[in-house]
N, CA, C and O atoms as CSV, one atom per row, in Angstrom:
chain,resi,resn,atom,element,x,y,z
A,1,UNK,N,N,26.569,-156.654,-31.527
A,1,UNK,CA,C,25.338,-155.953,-31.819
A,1,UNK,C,C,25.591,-154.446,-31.887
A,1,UNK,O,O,25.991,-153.945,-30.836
A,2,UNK,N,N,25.434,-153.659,-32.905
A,2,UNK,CA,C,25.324,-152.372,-33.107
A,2,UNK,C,C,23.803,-151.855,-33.353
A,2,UNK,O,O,23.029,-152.565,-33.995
A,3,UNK,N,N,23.480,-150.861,-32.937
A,3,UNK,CA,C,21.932,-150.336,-32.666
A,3,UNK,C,C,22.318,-148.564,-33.248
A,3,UNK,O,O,23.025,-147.754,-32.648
A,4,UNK,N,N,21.564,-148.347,-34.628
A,4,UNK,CA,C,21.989,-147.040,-35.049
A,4,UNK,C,C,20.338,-146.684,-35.237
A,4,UNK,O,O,19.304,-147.207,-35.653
A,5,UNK,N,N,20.937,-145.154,-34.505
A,5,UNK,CA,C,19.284,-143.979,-34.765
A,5,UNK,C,C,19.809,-143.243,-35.245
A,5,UNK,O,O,20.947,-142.953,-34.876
A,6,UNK,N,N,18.788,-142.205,-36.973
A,6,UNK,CA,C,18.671,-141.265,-37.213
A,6,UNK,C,C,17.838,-140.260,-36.954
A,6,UNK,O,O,16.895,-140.176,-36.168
A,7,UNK,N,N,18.095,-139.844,-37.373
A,7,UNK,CA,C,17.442,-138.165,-36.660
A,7,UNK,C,C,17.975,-136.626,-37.696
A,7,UNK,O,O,19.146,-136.600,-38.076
A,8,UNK,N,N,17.296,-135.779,-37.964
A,8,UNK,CA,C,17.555,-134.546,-38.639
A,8,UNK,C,C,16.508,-134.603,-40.373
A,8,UNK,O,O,16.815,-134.020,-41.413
A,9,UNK,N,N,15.393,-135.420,-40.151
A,9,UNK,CA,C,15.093,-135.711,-41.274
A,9,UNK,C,C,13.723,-134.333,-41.417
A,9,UNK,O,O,13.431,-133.720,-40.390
A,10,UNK,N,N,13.149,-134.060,-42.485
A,10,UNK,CA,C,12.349,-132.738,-42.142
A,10,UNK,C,C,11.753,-132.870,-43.593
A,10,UNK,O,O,11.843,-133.726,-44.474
A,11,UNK,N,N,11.027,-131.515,-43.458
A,11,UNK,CA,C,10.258,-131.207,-44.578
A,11,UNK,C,C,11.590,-129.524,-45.205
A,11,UNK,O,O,12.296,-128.753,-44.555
A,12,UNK,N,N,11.413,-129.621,-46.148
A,12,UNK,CA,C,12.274,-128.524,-46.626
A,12,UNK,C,C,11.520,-128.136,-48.403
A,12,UNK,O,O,10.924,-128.870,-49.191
A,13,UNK,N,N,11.839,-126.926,-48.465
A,13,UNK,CA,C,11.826,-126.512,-49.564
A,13,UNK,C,C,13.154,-127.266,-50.625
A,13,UNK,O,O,14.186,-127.824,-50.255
A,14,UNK,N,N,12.771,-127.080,-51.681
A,14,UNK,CA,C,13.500,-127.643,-53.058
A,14,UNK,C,C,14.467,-126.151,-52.771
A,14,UNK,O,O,14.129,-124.987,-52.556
A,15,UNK,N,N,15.830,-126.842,-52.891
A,15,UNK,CA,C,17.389,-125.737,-52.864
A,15,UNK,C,C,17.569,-125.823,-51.632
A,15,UNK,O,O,18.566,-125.198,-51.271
A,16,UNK,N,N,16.879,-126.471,-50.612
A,16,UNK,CA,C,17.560,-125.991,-48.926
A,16,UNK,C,C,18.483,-127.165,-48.912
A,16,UNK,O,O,19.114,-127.640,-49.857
A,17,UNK,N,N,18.422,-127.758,-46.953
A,17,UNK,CA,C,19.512,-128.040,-46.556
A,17,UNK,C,C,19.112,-128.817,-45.187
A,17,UNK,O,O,18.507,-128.355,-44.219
A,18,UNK,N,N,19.499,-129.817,-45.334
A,18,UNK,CA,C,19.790,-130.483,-44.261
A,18,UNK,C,C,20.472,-131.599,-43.812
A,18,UNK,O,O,20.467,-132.512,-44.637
A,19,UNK,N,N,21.150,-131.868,-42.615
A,19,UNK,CA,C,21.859,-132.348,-42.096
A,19,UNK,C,C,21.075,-133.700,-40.965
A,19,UNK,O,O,20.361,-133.524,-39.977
A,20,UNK,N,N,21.564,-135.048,-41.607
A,20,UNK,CA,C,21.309,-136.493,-41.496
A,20,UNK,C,C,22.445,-136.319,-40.096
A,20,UNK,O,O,23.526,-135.735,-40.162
A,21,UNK,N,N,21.815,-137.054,-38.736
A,21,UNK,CA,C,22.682,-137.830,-37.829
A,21,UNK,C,C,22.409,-139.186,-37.792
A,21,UNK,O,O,21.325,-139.507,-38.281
A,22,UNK,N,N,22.987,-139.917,-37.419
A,22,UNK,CA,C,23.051,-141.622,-36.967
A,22,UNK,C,C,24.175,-141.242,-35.896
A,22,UNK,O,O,25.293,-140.742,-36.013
A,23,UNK,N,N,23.131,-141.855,-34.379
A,23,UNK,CA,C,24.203,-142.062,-33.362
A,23,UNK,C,C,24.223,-144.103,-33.644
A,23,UNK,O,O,23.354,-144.825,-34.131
A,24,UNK,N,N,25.873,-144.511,-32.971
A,24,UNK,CA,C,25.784,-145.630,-32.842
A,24,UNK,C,C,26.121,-145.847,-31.776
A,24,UNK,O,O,26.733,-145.105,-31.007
A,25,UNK,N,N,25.660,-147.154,-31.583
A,25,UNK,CA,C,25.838,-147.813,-29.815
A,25,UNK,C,C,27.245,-148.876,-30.215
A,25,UNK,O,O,27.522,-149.234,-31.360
A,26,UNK,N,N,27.713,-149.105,-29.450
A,26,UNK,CA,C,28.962,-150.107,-29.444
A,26,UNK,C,C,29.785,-149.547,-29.315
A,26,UNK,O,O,29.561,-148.338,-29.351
A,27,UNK,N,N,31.038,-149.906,-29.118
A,27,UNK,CA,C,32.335,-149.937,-28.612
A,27,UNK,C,C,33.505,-149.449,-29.975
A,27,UNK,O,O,34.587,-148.866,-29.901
A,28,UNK,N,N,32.721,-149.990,-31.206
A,28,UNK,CA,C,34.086,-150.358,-32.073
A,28,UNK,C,C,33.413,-149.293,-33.680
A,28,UNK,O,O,33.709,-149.598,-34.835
A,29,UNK,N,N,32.786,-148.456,-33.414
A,29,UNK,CA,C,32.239,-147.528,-34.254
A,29,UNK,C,C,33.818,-147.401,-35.383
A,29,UNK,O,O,34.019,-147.943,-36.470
A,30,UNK,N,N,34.238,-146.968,-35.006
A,30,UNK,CA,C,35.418,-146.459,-36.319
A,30,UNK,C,C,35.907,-147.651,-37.154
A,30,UNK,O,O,36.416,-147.317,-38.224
A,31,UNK,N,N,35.845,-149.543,-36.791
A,31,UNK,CA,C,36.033,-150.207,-37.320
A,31,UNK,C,C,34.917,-150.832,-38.904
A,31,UNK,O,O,35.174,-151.632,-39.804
A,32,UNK,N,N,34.024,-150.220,-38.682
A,32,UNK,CA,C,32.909,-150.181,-39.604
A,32,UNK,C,C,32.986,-149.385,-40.667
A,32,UNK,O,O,33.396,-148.238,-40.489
A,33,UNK,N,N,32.702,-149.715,-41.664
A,33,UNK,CA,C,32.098,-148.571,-43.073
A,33,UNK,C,C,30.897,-147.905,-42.905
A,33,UNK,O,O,29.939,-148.676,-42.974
A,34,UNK,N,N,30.583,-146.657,-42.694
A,34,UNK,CA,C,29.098,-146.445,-42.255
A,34,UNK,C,C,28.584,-146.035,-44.060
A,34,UNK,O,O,29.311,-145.959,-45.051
A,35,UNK,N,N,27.309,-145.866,-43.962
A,35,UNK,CA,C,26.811,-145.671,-45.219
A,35,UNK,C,C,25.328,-145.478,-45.411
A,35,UNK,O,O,24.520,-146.344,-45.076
A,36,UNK,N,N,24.834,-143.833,-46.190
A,36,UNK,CA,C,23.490,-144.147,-46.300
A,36,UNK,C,C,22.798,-144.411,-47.209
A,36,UNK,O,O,23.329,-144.247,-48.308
A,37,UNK,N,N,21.422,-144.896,-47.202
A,37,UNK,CA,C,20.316,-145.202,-48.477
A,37,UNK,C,C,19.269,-144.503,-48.222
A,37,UNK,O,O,18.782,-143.948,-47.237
A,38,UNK,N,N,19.000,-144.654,-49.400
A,38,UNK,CA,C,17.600,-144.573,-48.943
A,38,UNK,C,C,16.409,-145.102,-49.988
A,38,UNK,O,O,16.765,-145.656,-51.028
A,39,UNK,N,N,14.778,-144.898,-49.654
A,39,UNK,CA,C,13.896,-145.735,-50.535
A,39,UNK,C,C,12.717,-144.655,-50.470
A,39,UNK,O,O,12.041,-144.206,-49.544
A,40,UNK,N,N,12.752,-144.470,-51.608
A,40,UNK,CA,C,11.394,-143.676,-52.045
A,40,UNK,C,C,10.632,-144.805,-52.177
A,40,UNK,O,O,11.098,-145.942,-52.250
A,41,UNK,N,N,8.564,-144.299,-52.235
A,41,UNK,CA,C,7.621,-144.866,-52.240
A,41,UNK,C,C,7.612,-145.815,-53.734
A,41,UNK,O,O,7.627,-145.469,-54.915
A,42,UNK,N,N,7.586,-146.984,-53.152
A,42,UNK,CA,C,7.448,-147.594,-55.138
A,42,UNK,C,C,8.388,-148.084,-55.479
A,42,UNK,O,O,8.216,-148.956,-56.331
A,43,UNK,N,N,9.852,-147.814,-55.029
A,43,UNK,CA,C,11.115,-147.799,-55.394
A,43,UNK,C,C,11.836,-148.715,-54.633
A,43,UNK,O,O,11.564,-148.858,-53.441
A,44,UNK,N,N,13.046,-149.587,-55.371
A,44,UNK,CA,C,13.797,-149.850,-54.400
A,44,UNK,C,C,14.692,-148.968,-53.643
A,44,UNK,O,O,14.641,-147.750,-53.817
A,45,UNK,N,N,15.480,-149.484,-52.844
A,45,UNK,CA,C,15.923,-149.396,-51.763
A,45,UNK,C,C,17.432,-148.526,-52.674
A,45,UNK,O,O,17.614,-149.129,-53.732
A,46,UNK,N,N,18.155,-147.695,-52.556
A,46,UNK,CA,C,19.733,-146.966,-53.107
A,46,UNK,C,C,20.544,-146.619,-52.435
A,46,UNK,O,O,20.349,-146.199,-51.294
A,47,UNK,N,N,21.653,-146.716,-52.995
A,47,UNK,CA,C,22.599,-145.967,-52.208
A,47,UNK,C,C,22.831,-144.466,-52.560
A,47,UNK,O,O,22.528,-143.905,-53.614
A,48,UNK,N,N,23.543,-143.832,-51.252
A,48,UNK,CA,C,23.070,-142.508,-51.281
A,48,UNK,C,C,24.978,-142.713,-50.965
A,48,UNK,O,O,25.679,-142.955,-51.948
A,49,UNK,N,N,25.455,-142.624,-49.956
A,49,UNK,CA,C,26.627,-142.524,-49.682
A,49,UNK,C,C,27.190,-143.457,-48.790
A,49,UNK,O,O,26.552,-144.210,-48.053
A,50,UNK,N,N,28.597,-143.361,-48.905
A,50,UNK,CA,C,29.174,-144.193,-47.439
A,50,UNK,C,C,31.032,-143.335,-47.506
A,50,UNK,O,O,31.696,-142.764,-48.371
A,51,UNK,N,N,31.232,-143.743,-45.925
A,51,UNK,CA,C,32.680,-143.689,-45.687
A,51,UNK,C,C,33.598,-144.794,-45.310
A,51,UNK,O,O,33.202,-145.956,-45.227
A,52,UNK,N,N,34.372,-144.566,-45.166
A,52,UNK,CA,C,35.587,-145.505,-44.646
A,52,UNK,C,C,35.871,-145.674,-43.549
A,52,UNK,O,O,35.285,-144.916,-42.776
A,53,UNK,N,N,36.517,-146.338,-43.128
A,53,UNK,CA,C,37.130,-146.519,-41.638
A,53,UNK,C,C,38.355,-145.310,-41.442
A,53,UNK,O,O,38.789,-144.506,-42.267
A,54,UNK,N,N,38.724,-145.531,-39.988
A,54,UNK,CA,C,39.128,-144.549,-39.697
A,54,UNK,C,C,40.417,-144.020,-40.170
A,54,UNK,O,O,40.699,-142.857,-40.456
A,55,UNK,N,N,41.389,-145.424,-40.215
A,55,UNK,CA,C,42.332,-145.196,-40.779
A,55,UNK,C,C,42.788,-144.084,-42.578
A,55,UNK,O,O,43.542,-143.162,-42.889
A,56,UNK,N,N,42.071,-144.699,-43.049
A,56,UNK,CA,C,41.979,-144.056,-44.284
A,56,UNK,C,C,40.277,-143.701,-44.824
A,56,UNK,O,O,39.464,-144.501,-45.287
A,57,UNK,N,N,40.073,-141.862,-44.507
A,57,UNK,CA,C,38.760,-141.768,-44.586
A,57,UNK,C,C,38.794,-141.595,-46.692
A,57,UNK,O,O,39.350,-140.731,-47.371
A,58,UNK,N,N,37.919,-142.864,-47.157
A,58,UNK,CA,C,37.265,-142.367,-48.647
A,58,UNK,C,C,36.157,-142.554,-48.351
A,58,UNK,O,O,35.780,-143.528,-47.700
A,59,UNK,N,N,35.178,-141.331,-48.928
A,59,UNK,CA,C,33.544,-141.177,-49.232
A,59,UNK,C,C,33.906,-141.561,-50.709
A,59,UNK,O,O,34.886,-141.536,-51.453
A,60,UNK,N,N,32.068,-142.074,-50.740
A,60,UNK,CA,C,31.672,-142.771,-52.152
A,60,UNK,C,C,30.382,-141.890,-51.956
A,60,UNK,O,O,29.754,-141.588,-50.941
A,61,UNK,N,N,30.206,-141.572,-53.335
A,61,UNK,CA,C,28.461,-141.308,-53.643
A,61,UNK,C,C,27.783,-141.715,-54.928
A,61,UNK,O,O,28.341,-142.027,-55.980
A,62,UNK,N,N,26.649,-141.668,-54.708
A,62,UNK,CA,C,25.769,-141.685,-55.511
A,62,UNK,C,C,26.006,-140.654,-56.774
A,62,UNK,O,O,26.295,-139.482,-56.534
A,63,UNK,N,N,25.884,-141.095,-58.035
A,63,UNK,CA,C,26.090,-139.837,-59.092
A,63,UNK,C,C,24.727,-138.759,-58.985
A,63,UNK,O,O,24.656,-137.589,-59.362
A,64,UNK,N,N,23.778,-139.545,-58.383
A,64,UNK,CA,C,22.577,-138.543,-58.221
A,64,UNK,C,C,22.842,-137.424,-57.148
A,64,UNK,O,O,22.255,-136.342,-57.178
A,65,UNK,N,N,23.710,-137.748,-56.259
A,65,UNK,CA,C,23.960,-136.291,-55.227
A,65,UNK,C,C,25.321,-135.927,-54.791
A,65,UNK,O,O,25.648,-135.458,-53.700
A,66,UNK,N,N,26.146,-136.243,-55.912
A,66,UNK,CA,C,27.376,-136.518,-56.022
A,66,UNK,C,C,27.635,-134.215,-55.962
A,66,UNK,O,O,26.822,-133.494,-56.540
A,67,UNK,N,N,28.396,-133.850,-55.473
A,67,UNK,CA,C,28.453,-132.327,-55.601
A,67,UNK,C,C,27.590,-131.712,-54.319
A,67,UNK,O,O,28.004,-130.692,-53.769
A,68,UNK,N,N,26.250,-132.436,-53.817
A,68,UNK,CA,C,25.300,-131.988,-53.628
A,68,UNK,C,C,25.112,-132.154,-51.159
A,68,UNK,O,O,24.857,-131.587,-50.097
A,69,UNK,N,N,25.587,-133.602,-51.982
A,69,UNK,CA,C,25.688,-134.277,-50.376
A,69,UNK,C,C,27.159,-134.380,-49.785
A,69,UNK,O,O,28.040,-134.207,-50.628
A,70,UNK,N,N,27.567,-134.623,-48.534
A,70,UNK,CA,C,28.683,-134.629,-47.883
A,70,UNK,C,C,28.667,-135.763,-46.646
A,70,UNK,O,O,28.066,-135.579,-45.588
A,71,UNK,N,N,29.299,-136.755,-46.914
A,71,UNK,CA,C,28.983,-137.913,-45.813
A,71,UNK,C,C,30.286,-137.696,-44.588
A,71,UNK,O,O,31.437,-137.633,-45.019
A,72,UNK,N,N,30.023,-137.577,-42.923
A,72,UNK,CA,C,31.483,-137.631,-42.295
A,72,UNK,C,C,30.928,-138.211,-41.613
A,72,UNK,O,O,29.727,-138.463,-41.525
A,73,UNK,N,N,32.193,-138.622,-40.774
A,73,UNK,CA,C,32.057,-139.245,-39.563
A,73,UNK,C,C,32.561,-138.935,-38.128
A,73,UNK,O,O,33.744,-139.121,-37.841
A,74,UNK,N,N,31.862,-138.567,-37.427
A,74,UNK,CA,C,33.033,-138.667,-35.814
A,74,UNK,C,C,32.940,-139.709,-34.952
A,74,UNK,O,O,32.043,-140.011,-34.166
A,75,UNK,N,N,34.227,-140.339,-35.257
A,75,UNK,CA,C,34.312,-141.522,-34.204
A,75,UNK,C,C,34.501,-141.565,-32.878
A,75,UNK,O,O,34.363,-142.622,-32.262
A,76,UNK,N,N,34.889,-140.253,-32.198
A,76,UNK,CA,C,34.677,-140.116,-30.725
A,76,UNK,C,C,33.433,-139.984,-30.220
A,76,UNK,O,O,33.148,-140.285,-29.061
A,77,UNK,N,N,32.428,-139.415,-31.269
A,77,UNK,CA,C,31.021,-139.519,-30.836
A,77,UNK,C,C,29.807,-140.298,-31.430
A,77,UNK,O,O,28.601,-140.060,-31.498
A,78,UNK,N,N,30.800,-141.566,-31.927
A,78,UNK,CA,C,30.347,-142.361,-32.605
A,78,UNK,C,C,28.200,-142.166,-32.917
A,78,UNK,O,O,27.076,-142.463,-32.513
A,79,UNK,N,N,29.430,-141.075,-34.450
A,79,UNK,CA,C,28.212,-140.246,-35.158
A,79,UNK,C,C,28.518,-140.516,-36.588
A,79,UNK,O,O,29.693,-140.443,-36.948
A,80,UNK,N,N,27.665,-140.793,-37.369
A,80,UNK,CA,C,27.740,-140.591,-38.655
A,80,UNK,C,C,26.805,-139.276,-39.288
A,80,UNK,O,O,25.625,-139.153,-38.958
A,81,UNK,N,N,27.338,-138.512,-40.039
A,81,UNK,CA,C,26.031,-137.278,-40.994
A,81,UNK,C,C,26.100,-137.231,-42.521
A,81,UNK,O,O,27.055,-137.341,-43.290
A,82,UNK,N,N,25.259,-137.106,-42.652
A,82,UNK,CA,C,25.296,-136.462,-44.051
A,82,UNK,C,C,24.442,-135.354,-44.200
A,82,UNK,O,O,23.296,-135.300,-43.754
A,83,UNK,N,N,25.137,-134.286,-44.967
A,83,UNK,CA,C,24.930,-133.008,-45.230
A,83,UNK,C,C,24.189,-132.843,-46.150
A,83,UNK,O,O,24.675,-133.369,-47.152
A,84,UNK,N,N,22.856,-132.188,-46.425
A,84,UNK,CA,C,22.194,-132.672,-48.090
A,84,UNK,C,C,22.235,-131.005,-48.104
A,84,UNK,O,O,21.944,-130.348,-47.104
A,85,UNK,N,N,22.651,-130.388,-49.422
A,85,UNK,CA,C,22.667,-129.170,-49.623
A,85,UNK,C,C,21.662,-129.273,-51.095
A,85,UNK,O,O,21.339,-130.375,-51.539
A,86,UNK,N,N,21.369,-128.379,-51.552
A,86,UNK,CA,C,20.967,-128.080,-52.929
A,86,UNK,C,C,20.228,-129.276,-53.047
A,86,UNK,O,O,20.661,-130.181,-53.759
A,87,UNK,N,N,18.640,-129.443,-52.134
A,87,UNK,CA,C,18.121,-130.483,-52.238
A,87,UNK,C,C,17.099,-130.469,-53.346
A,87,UNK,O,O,16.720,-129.352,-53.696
A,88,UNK,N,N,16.557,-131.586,-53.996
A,88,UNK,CA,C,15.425,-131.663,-54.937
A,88,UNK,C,C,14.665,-132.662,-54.324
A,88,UNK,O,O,14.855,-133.398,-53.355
A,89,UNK,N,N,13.380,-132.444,-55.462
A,89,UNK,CA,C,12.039,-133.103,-54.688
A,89,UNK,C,C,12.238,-134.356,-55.279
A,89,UNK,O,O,11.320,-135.061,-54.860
A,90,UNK,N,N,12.981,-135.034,-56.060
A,90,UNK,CA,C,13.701,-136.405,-56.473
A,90,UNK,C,C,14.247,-136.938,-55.081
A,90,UNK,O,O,14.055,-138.094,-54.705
A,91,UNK,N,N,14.963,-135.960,-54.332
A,91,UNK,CA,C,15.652,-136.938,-52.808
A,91,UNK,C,C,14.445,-137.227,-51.660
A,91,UNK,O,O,14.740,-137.593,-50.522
A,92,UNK,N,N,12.898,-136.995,-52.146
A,92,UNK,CA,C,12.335,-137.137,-51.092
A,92,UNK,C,C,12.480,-138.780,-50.919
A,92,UNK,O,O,12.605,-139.428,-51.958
A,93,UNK,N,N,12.469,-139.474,-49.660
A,93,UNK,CA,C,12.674,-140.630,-49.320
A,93,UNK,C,C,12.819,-140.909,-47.669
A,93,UNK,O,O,12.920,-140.079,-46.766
A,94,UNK,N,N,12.802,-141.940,-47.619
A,94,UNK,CA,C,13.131,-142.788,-46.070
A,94,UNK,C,C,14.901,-143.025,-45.887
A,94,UNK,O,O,15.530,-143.965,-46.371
A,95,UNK,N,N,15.517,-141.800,-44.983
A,95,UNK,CA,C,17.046,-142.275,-45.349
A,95,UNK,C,C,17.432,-143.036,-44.490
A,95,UNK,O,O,17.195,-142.498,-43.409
A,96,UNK,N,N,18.095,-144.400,-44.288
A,96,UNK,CA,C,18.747,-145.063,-43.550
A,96,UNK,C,C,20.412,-145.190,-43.229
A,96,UNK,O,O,21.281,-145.121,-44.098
A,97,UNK,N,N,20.568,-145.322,-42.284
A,97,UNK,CA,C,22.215,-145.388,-42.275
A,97,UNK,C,C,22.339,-146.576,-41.906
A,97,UNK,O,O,21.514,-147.247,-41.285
A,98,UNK,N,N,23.928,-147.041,-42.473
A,98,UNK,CA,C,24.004,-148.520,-41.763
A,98,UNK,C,C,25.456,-148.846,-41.843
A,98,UNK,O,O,26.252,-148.118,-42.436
A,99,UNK,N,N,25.768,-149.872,-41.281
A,99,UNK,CA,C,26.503,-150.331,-40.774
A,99,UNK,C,C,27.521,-151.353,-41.218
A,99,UNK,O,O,27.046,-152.370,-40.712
A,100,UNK,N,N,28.572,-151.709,-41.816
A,100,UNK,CA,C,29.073,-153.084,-41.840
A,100,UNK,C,C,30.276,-153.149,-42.158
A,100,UNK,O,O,30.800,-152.123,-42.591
A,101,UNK,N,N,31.253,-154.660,-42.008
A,101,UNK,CA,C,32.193,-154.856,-42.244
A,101,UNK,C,C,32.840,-155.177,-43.832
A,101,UNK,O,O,34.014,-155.535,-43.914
A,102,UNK,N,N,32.192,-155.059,-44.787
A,102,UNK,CA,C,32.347,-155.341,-46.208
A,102,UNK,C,C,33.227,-154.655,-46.882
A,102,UNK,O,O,33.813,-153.789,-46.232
A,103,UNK,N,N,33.555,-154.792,-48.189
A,103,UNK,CA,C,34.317,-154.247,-48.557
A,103,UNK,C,C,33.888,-153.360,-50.185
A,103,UNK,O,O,34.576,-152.888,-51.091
A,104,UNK,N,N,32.752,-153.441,-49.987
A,104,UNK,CA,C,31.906,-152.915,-51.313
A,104,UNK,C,C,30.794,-152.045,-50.764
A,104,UNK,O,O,29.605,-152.275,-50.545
A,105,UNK,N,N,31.713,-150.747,-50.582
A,105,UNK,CA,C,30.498,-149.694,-49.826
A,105,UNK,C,C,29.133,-149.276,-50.817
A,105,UNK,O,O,28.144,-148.867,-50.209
A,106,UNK,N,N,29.092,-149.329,-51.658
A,106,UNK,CA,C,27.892,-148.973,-52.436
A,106,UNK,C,C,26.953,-150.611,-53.068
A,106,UNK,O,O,26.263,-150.712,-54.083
A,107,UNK,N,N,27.273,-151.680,-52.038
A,107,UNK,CA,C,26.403,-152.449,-52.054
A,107,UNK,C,C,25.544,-152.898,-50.885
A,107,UNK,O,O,26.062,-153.344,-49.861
A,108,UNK,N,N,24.137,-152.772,-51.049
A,108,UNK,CA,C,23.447,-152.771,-49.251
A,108,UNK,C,C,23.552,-153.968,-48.825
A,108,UNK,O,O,23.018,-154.159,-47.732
A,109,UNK,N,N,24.322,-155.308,-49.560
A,109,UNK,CA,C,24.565,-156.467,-48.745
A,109,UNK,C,C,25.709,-157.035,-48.180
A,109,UNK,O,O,25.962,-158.209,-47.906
A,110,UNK,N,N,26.598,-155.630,-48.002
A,110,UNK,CA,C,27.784,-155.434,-47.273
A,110,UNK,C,C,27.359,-154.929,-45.793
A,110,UNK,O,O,28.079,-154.997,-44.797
A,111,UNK,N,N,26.283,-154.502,-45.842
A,111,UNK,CA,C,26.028,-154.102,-44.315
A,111,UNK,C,C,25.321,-154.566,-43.763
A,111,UNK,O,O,24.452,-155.086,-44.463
A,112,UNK,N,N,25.122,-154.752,-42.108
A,112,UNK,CA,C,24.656,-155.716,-41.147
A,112,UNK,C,C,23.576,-154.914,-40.196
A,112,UNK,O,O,22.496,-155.224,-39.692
A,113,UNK,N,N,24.297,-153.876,-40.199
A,113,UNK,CA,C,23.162,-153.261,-39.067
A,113,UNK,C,C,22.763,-151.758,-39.712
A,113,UNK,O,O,23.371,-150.914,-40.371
A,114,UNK,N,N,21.555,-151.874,-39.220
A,114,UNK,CA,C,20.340,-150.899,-40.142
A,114,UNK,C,C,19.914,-150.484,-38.774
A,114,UNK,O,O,19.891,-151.119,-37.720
A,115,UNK,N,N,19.378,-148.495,-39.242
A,115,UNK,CA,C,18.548,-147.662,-38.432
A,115,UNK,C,C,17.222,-148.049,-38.845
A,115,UNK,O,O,16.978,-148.835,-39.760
A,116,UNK,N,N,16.518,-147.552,-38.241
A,116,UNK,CA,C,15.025,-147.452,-38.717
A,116,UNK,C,C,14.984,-146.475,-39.941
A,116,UNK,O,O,14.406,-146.858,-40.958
A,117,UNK,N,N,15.473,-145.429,-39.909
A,117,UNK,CA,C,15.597,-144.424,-41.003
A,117,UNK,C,C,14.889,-143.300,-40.426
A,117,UNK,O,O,14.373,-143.415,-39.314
A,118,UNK,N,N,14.790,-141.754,-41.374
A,118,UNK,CA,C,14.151,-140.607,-41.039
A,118,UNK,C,C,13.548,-140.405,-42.386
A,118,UNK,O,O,13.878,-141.174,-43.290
A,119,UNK,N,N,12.792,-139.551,-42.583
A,119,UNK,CA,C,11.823,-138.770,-43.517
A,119,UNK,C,C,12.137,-138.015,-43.777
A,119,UNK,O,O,12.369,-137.220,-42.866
A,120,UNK,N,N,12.428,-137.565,-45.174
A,120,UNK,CA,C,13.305,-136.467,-45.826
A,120,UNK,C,C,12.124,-135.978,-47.196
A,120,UNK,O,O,11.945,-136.836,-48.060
A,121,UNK,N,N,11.463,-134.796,-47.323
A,121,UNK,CA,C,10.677,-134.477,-47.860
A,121,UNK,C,C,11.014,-133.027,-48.485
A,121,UNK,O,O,11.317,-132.084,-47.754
A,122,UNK,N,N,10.945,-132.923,-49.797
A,122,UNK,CA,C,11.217,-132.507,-50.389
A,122,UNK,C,C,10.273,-131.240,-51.250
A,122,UNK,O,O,10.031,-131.658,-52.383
A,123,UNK,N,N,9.753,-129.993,-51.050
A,123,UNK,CA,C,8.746,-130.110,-51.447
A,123,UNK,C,C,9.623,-128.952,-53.144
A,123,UNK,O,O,10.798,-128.586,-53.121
A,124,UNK,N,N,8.673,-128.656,-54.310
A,124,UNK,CA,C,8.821,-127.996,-54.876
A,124,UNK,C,C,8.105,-126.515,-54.851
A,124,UNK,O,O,8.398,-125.674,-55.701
């Protein structure tokens, strides 16, 4: 059982900046792909980003915030972030981070364990 909370989600002006945490609970954090989505109102559910395990760190993104966002990880404080810089009122959404052993990081049915998500608002 892994149990992940985010936190850092806000209201911001269009061009700011902010920074996504997910703490995780468990023992074996660095053996996982972490990865976030998210779901605007109306919309399905996307991928936004993910990383790798520890051994060999590759980030994947989204072409929509590809330049824009920065996904890391610290596995001693079994933390995942993502960095949203140069935000638009297109990224407003519910972001979730999650969790899993798969091998297809930009598909959400590779992962097992889900945050509740944060609120990321975007205004123009």
């Amino acid at each position: 059982q892994v149990q992940l909370v985010e936190s850092g989600g806000g209201l911001v002006q269009a061009g700011g900046s902010l920074r996504l945490s997910c703490v995780a609970s468990g023992r074996t954090f660095s053996s996982y792909i972490m990865g976030w989505f998210r779901q605007a109102p109306g919309k399905e559910r996307e991928f936004v980003a993910a990383v790798t395990r520890r051994s060999i760190s590759i980030t994947y993104y989204a072409d929509s915030v590809k330049g824009r966002f920065t996904i890391s990880r610290d596995n001693a404080k079994n933390t995942l972030y993502l960095q949203m810089n140069s935000l638009k009122p297109e990224d407003t959404a519910v972001y979730s981070c999650a969790a899993g052993l798969g091998w297809m990081p930009r598909n959400e049915d590779e992962y097992t364990y889900w945050g509740q998500g944060t609120q990321v608002t975007v205004s123009s």
